[in-house]
BALOBA-1460 file (C-alpha; in Angstrom, 3 decimals):
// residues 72
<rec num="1" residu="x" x="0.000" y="0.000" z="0.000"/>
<rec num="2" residu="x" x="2.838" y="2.475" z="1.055"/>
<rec num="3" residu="x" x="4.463" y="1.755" z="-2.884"/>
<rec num="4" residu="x" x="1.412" y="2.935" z="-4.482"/>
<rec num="5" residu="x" x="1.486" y="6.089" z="-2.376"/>
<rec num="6" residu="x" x="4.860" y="7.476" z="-2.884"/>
<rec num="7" residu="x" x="4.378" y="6.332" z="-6.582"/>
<rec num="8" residu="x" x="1.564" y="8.189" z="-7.164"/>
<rec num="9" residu="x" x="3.445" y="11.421" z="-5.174"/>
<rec num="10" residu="x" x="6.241" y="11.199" z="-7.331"/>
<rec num="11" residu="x" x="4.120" y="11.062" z="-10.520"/>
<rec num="12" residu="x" x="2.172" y="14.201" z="-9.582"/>
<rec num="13" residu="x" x="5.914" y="15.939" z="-8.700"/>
<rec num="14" residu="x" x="6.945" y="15.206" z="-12.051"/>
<rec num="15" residu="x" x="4.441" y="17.167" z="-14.014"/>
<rec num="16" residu="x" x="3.731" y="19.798" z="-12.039"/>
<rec num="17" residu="x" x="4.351" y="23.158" z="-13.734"/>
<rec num="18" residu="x" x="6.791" y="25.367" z="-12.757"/>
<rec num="19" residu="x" x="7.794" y="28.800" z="-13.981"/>
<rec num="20" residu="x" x="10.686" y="27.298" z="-15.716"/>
<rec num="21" residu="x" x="8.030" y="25.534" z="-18.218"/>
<rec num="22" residu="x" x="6.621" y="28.807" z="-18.638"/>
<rec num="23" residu="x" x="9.842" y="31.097" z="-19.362"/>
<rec num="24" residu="x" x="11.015" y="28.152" z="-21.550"/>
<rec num="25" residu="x" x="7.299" y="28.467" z="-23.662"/>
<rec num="26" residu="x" x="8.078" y="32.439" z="-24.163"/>
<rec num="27" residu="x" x="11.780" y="31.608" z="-24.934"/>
<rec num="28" residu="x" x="10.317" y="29.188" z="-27.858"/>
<rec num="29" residu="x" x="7.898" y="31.790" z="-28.870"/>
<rec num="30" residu="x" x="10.069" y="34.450" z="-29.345"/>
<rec num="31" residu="x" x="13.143" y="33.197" z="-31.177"/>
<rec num="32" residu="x" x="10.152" y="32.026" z="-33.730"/>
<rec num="33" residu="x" x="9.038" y="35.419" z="-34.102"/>
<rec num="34" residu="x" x="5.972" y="35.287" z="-32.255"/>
<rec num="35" residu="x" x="4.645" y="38.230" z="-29.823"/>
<rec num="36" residu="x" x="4.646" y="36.995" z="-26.328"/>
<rec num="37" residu="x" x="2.314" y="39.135" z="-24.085"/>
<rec num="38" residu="x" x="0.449" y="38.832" z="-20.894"/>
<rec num="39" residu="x" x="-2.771" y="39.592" z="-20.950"/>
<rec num="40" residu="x" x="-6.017" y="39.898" z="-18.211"/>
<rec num="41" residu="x" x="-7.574" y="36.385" z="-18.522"/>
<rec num="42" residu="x" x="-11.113" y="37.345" z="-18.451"/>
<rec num="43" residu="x" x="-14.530" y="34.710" z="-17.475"/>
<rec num="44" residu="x" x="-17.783" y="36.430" z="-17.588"/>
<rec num="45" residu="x" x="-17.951" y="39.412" z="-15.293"/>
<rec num="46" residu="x" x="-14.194" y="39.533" z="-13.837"/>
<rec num="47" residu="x" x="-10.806" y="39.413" z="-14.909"/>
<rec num="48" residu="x" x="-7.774" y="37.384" z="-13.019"/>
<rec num="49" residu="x" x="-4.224" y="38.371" z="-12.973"/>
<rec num="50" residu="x" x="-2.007" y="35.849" z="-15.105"/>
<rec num="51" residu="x" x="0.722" y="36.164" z="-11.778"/>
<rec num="52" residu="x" x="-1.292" y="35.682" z="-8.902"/>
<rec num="53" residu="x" x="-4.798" y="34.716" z="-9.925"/>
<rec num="54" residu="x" x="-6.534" y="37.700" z="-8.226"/>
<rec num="55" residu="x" x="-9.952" y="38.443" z="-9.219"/>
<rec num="56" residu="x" x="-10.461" y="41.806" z="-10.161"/>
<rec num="57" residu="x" x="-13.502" y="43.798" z="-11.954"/>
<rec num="58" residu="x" x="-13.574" y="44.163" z="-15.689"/>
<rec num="59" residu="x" x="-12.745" y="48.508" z="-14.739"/>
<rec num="60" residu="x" x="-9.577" y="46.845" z="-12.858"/>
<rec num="61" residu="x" x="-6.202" y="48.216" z="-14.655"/>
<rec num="62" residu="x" x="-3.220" y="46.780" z="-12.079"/>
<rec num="63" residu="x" x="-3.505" y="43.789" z="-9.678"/>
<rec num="64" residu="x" x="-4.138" y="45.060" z="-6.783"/>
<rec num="65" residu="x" x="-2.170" y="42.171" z="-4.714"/>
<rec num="66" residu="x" x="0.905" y="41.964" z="-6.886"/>
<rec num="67" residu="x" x="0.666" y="44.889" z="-8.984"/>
<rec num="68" residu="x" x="0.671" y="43.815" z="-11.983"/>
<rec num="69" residu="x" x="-0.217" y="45.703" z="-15.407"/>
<rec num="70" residu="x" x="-1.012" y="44.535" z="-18.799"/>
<rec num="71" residu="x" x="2.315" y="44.515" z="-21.108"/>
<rec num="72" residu="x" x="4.953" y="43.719" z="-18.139"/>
């Protein structure tokens, strides 16, 4: 019972994204000439920062929590 455990722990460590996965994405995109910007993802009637995940209203311009803007 205890192998299935840590086998199943070190399954769900191993593909967990990381930031890493995400710089090496924009790296990708870039040197292939594409435009790599962050933007406000947006579901119905709010919009959530791409850093932290805040919710914010759709008047919201910076993340209040982190401070993030659109183009950083």
């Amino acid at each position: 019972m205890i192998y299935v455990v840590v086998w199943y722990s070190i399954t769900c460590m191993a593909i967990t994204p990381t930031d890493d996965v995400s710089a090496d994405v924009e790296q990708f995109l870039t040197s292939r000439g594409h435009e790599v910007t962050e933007e406000w993802v947006r579901d119905l009637n709010k919009k959530q920062c791409p850093d932290c995940y805040c919710l914010h209203d759709l008047e919201a311009r910076e993340c209040t929590v982190c401070g993030w803007t659109p183009g950083n």
